[in-house]
PDB file with one MODEL, atoms N, CA, C and O in Angstrom:
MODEL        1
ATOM      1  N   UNK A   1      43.630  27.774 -16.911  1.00  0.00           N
ATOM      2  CA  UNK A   1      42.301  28.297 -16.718  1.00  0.00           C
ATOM      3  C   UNK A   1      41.252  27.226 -17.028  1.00  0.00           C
ATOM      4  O   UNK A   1      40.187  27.109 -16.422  1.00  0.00           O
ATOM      5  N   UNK A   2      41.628  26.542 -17.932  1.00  0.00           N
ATOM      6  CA  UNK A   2      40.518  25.404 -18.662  1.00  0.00           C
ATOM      7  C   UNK A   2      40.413  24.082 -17.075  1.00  0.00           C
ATOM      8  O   UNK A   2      39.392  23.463 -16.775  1.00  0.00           O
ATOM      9  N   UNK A   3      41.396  24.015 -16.543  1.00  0.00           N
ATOM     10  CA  UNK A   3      41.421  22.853 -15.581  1.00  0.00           C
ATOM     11  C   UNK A   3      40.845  23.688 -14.523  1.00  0.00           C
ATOM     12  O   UNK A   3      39.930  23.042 -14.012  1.00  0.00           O
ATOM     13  N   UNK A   4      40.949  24.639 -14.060  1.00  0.00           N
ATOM     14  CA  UNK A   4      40.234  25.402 -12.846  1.00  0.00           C
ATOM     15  C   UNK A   4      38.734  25.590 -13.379  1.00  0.00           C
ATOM     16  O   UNK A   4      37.974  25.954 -12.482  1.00  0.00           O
ATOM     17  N   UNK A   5      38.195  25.442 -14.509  1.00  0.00           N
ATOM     18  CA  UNK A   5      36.647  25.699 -15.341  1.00  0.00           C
ATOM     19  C   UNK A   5      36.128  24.478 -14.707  1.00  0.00           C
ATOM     20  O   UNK A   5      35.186  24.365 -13.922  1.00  0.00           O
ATOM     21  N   UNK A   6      37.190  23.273 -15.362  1.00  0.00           N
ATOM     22  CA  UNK A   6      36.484  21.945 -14.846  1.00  0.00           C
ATOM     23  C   UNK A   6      36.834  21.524 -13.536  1.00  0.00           C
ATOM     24  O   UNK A   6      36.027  20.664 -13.184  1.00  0.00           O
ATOM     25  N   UNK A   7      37.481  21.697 -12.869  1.00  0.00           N
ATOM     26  CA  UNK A   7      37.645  21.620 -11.212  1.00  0.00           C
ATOM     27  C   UNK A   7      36.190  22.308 -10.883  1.00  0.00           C
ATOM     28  O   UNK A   7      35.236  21.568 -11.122  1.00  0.00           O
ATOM     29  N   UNK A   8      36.019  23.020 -10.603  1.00  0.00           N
ATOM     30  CA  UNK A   8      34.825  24.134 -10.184  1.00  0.00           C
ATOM     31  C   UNK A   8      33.203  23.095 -11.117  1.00  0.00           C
ATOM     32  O   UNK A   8      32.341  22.298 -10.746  1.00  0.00           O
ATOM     33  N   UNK A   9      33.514  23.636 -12.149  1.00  0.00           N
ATOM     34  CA  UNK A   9      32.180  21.949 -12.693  1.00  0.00           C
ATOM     35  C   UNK A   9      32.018  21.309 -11.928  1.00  0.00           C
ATOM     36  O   UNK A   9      31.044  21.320 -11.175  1.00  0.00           O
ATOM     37  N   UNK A  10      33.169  20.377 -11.904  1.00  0.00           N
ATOM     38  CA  UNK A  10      32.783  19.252 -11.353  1.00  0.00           C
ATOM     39  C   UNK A  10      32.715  18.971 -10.084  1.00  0.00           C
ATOM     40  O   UNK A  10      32.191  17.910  -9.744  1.00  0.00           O
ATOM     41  N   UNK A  11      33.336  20.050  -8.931  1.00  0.00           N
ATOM     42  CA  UNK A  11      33.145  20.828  -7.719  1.00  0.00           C
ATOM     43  C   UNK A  11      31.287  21.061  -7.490  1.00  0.00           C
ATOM     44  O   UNK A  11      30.678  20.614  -6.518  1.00  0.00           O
ATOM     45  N   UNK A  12      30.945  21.485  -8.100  1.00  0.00           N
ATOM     46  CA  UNK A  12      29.261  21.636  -8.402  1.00  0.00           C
ATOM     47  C   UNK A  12      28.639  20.564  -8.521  1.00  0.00           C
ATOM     48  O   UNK A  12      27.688  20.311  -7.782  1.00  0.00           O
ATOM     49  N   UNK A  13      29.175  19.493  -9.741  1.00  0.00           N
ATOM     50  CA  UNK A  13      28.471  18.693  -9.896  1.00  0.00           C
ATOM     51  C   UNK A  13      28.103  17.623  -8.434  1.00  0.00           C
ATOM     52  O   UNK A  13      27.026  17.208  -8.006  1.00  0.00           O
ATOM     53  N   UNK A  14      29.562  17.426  -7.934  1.00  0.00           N
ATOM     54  CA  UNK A  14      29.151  16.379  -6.567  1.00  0.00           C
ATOM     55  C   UNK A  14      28.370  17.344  -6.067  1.00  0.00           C
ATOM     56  O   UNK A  14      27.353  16.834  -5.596  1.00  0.00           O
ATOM     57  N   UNK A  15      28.384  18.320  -5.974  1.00  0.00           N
ATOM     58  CA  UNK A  15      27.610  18.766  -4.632  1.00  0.00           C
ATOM     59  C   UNK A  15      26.088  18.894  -5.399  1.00  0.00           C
ATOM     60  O   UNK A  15      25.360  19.478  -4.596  1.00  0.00           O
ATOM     61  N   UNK A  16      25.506  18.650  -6.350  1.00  0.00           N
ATOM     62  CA  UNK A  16      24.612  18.409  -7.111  1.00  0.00           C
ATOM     63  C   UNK A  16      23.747  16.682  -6.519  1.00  0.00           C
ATOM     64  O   UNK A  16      22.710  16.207  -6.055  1.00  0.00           O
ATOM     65  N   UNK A  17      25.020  16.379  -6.954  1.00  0.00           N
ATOM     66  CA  UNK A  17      24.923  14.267  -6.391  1.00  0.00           C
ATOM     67  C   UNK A  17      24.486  14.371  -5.180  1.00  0.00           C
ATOM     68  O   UNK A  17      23.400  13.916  -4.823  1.00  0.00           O
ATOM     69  N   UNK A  18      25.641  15.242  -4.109  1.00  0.00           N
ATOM     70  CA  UNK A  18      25.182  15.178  -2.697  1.00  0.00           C
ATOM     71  C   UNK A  18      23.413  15.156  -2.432  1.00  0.00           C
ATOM     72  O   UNK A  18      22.658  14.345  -1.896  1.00  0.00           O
ATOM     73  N   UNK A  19      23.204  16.575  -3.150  1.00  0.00           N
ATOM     74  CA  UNK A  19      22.184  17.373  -2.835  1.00  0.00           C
ATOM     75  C   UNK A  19      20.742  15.794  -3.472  1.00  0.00           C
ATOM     76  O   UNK A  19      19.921  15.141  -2.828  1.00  0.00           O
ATOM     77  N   UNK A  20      21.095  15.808  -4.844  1.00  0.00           N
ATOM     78  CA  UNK A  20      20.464  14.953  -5.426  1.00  0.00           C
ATOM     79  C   UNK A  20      20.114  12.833  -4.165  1.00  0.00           C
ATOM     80  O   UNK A  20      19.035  12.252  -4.053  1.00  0.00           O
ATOM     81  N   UNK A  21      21.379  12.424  -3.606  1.00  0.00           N
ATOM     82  CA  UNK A  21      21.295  11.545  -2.620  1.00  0.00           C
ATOM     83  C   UNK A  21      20.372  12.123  -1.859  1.00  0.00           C
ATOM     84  O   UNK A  21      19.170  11.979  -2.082  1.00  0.00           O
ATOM     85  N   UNK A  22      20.720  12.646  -1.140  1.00  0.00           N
ATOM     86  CA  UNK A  22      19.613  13.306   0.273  1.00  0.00           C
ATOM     87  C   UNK A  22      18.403  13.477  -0.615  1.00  0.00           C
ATOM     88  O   UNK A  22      17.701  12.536  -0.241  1.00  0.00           O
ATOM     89  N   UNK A  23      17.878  13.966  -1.355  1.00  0.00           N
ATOM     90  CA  UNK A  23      16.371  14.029  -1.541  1.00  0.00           C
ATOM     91  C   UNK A  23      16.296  13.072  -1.891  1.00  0.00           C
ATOM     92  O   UNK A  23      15.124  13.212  -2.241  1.00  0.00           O
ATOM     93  N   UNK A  24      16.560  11.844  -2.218  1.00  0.00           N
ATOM     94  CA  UNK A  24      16.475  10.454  -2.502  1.00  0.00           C
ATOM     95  C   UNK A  24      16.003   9.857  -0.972  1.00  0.00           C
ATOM     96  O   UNK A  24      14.863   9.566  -0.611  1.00  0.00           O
ATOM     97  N   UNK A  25      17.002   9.794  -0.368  1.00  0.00           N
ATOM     98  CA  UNK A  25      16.790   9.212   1.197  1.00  0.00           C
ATOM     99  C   UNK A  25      15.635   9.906   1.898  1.00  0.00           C
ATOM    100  O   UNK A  25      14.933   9.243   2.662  1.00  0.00           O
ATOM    101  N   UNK A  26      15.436  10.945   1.732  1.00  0.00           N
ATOM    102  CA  UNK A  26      14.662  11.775   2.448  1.00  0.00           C
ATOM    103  C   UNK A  26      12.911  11.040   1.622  1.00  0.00           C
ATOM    104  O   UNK A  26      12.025  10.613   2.363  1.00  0.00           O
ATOM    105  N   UNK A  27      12.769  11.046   0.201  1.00  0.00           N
ATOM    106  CA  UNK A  27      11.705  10.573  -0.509  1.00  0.00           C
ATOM    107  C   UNK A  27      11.507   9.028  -0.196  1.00  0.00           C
ATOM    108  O   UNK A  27      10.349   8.609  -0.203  1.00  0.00           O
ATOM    109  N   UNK A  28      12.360   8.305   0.029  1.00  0.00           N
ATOM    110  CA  UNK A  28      12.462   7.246   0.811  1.00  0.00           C
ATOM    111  C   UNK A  28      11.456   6.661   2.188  1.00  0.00           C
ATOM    112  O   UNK A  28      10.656   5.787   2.521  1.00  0.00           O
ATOM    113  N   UNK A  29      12.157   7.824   2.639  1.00  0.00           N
ATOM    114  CA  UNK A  29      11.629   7.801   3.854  1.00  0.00           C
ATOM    115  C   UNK A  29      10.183   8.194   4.200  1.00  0.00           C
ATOM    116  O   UNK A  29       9.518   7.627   5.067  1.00  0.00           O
ATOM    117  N   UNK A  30       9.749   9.242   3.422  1.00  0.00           N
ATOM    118  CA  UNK A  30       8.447   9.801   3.158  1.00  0.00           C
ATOM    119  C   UNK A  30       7.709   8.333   2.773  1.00  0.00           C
ATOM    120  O   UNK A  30       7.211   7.604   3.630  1.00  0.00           O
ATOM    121  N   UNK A  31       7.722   8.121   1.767  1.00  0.00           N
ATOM    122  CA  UNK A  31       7.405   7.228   1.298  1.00  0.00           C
ATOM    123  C   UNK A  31       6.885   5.899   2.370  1.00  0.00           C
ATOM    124  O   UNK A  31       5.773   5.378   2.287  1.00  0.00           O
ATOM    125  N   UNK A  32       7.565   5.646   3.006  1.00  0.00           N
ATOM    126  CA  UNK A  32       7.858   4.504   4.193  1.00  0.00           C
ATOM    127  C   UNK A  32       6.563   5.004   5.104  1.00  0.00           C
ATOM    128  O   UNK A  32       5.679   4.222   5.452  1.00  0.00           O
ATOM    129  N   UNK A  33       6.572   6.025   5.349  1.00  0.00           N
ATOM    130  CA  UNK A  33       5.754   6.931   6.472  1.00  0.00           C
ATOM    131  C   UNK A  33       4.743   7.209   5.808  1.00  0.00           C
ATOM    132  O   UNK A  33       3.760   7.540   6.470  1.00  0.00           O
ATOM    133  N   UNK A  34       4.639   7.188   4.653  1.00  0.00           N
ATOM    134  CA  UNK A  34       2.799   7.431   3.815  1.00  0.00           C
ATOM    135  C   UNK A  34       1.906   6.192   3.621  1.00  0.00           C
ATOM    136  O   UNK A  34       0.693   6.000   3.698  1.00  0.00           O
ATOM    137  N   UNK A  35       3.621   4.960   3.167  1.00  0.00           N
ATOM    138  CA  UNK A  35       2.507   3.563   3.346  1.00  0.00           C
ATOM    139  C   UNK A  35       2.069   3.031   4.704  1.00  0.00           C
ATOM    140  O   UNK A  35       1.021   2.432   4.947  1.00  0.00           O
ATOM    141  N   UNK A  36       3.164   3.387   5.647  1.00  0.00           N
ATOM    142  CA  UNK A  36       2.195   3.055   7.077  1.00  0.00           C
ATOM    143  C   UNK A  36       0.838   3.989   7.879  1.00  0.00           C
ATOM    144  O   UNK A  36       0.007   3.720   8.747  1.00  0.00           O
ATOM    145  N   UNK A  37       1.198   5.308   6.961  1.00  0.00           N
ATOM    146  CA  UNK A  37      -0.188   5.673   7.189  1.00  0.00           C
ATOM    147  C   UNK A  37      -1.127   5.770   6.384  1.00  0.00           C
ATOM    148  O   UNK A  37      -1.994   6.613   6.610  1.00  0.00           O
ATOM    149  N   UNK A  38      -1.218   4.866   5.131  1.00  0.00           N
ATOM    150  CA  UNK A  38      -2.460   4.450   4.607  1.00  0.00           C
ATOM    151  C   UNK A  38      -2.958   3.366   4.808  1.00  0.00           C
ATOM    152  O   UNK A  38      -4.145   3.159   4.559  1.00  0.00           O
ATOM    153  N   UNK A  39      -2.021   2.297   5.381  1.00  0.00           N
ATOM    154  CA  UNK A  39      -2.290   0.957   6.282  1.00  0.00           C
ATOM    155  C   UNK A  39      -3.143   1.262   7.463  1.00  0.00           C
ATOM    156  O   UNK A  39      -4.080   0.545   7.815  1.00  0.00           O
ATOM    157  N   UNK A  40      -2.627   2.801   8.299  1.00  0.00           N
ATOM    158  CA  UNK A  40      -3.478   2.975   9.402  1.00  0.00           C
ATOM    159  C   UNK A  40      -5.095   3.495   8.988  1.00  0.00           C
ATOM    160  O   UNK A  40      -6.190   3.237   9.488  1.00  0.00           O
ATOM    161  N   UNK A  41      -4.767   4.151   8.095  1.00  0.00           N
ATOM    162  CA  UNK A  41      -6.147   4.502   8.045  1.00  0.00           C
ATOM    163  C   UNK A  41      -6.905   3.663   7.402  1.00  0.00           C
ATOM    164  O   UNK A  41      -8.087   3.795   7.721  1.00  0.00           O
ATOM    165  N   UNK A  42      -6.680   2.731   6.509  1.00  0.00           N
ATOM    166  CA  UNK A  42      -7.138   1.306   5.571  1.00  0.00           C
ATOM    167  C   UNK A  42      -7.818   0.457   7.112  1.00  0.00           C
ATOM    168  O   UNK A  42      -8.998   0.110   7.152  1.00  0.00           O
ATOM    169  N   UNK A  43      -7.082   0.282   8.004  1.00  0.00           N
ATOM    170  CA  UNK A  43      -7.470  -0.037   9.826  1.00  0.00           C
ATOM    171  C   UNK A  43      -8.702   0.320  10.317  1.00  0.00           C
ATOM    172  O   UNK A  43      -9.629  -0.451  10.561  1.00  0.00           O
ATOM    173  N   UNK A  44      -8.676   1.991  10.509  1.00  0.00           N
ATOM    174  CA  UNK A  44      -9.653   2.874  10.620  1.00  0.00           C
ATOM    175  C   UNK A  44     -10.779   3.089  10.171  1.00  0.00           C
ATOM    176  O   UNK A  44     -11.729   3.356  10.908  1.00  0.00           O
ATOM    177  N   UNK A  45     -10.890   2.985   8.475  1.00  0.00           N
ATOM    178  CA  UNK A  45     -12.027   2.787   8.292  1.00  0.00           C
ATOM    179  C   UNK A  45     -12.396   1.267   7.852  1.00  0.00           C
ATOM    180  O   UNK A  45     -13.177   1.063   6.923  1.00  0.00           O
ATOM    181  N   UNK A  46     -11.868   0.360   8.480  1.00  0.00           N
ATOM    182  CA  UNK A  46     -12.650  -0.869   8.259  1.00  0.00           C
ATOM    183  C   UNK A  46     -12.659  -1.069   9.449  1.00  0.00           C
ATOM    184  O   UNK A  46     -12.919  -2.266   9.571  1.00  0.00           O
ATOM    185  N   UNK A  47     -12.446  -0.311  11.101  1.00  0.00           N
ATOM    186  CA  UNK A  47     -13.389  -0.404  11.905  1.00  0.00           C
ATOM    187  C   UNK A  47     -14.222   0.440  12.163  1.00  0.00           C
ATOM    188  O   UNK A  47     -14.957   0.190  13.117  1.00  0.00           O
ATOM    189  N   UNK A  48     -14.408   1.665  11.464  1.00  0.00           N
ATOM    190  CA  UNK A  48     -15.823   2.370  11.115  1.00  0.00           C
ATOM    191  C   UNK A  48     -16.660   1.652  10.318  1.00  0.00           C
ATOM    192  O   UNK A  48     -17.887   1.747  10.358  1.00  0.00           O
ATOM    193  N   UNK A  49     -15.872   0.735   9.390  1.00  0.00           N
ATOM    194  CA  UNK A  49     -17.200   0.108   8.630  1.00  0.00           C
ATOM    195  C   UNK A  49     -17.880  -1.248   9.537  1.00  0.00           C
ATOM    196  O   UNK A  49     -19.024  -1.655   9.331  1.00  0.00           O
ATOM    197  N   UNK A  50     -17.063  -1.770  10.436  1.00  0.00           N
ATOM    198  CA  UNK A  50     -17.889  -2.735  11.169  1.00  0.00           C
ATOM    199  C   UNK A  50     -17.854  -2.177  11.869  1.00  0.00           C
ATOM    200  O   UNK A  50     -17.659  -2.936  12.819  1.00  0.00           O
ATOM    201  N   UNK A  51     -17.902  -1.167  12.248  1.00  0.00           N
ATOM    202  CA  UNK A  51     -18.941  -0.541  13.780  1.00  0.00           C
ATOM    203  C   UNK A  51     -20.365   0.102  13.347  1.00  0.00           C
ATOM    204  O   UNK A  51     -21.371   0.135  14.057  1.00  0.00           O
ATOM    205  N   UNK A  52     -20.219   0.656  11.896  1.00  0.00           N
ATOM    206  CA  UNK A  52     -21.772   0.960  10.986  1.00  0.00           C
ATOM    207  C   UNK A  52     -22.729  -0.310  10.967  1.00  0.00           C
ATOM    208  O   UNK A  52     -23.908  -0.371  11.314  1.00  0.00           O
ATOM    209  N   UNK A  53     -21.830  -1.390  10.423  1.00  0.00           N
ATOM    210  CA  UNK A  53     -22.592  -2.664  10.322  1.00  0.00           C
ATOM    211  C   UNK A  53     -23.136  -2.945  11.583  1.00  0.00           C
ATOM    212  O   UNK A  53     -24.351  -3.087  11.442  1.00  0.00           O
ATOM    213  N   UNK A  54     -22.739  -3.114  12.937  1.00  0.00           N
ATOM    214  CA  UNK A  54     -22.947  -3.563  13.663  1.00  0.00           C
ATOM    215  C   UNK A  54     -24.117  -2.741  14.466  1.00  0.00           C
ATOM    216  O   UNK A  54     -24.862  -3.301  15.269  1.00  0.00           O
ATOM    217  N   UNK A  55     -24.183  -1.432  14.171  1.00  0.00           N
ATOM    218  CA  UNK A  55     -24.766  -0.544  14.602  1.00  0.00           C
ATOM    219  C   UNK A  55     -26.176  -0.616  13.913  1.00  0.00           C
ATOM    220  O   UNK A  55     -27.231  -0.236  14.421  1.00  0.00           O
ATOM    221  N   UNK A  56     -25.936  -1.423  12.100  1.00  0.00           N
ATOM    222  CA  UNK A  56     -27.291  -1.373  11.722  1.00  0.00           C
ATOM    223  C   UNK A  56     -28.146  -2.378  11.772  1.00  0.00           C
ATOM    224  O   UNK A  56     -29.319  -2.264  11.419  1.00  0.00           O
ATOM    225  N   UNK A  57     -27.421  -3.871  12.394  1.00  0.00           N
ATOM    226  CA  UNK A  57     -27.714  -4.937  12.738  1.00  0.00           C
ATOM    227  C   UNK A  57     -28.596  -4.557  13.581  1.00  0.00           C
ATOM    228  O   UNK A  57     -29.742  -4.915  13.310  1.00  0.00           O
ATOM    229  N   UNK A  58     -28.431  -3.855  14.664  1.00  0.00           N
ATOM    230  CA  UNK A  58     -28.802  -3.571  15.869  1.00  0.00           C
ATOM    231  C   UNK A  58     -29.918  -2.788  15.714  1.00  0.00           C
ATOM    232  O   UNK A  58     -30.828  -2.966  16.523  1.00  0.00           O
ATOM    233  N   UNK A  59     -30.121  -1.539  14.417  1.00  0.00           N
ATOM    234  CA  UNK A  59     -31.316  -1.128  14.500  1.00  0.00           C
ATOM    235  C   UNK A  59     -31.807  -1.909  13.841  1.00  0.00           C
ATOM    236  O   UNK A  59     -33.014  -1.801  14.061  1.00  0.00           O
ATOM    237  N   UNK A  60     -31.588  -2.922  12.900  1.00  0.00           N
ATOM    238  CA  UNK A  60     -32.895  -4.098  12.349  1.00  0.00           C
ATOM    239  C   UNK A  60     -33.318  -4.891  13.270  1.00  0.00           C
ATOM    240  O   UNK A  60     -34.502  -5.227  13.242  1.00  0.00           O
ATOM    241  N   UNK A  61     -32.658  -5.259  14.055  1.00  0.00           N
ATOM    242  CA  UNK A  61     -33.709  -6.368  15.496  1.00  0.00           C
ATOM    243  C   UNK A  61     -34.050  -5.119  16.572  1.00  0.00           C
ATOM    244  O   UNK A  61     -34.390  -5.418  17.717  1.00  0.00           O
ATOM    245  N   UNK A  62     -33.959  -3.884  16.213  1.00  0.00           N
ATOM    246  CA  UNK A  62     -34.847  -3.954  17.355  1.00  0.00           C
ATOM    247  C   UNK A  62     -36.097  -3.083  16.352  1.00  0.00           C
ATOM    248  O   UNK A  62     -37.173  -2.783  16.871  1.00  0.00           O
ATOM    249  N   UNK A  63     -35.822  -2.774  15.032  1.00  0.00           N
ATOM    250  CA  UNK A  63     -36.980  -2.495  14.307  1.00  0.00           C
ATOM    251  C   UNK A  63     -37.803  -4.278  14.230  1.00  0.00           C
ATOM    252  O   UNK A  63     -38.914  -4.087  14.726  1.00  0.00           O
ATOM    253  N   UNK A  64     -37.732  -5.336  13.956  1.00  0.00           N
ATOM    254  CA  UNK A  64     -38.563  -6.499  14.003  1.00  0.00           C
ATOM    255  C   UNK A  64     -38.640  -6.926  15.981  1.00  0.00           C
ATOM    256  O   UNK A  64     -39.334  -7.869  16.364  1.00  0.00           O
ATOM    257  N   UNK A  65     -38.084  -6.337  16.660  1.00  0.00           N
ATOM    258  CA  UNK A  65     -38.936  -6.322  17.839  1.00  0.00           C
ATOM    259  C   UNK A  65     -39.508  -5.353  18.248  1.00  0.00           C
ATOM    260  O   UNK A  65     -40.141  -5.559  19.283  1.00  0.00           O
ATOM    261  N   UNK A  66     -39.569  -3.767  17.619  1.00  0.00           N
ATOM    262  CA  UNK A  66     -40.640  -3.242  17.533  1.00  0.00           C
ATOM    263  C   UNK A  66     -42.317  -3.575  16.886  1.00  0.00           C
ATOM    264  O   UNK A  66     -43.468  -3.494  17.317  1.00  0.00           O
ATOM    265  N   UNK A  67     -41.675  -3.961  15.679  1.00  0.00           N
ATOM    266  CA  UNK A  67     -42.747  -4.749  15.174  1.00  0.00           C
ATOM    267  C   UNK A  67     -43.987  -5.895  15.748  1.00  0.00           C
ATOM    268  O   UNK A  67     -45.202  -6.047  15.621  1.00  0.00           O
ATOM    269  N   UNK A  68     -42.797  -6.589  16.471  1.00  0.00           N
ATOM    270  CA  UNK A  68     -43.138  -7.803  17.400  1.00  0.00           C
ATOM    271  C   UNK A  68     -44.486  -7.894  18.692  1.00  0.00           C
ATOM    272  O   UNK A  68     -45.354  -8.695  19.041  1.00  0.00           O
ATOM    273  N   UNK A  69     -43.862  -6.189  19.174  1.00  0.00           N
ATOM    274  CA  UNK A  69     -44.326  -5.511  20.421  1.00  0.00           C
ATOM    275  C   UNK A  69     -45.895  -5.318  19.922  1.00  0.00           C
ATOM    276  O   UNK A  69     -46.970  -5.662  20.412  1.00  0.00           O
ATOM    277  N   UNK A  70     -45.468  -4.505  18.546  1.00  0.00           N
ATOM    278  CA  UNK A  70     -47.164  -3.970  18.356  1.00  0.00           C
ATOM    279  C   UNK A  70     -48.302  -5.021  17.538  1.00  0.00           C
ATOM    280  O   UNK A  70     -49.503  -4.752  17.518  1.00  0.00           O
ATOM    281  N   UNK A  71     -47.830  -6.022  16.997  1.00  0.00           N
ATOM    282  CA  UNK A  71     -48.586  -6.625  17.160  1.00  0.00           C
ATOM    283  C   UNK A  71     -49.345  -7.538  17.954  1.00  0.00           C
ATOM    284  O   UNK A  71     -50.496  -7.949  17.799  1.00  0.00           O
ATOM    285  N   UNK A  72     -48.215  -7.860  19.119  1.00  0.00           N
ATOM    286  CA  UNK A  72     -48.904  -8.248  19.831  1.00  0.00           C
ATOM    287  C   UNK A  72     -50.173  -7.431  21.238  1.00  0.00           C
ATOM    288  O   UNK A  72     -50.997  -7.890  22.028  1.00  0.00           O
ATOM    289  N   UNK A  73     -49.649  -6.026  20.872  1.00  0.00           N
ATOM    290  CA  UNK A  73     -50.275  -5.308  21.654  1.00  0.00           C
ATOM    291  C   UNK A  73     -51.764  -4.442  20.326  1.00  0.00           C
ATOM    292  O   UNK A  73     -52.422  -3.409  20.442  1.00  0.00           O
ATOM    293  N   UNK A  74     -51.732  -5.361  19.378  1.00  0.00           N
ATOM    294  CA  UNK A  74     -52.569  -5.181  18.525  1.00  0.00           C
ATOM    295  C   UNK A  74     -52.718  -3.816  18.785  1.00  0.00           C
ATOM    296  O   UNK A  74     -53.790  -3.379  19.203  1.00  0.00           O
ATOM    297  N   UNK A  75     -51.549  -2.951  18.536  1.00  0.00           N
ATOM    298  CA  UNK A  75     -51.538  -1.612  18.022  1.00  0.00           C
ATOM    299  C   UNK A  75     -50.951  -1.092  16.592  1.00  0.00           C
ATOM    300  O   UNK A  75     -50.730   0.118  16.553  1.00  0.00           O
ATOM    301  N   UNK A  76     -50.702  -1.750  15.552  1.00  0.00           N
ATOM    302  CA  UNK A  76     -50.244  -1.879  13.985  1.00  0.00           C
ATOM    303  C   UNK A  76     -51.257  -1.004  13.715  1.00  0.00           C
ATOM    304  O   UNK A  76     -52.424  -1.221  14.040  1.00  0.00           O
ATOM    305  N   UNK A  77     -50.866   0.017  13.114  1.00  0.00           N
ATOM    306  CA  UNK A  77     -51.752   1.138  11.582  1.00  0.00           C
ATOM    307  C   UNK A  77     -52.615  -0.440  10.693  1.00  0.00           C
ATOM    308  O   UNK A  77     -52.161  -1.540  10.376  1.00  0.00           O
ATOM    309  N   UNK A  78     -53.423  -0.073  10.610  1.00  0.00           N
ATOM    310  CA  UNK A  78     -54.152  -1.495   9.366  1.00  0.00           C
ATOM    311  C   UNK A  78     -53.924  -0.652   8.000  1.00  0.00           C
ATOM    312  O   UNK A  78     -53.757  -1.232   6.928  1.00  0.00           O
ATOM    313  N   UNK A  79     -53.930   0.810   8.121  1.00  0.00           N
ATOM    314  CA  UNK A  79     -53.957   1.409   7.028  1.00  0.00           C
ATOM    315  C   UNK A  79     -52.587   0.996   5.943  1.00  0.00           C
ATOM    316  O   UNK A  79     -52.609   1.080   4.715  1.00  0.00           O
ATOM    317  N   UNK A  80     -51.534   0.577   6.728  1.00  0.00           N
ATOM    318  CA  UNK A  80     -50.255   0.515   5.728  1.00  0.00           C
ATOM    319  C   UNK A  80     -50.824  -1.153   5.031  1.00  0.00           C
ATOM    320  O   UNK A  80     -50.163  -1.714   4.158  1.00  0.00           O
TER     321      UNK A  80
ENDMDL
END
């Protein structure tokens, strides 16, 4: 009876190991697939951030060629 107790144990236990491997491989793998998609999005927003930049470049020259326009059309507020 005592050798059929530990047959059956240790019957459990591999299948414990089994069970225990596979969520290993499986966390593995997750893992693999979370750092390439924080690489993608690390991508993503550093071309949202130079498309902001570039976007605000763009409203500063054409705010100093707004500027440009009205003074030469000596239409400037004197009040500011």
């Amino acid at each position: 009876m005592t050798n059929t107790t530990y047959n059956l144990v240790l019957d459990h236990l591999r299948a414990i190991r089994a069970d225990v491997a596979s969520i290993k491989s499986e966390t593995k793998d997750i893992k693999t697939r979370m750092t390439a998609l924080e690489i993608a999005m690390a991508g993503f927003a550093s071309s949202e951030m130079n498309h902001f930049a570039s976007l605000a470049g763009r409203a500063d020259r054409t705010d100093s060629r707004l500027d440009r326009i009205e003074r030469r059309l000596e239409i400037i507020d004197t009040a500011n």
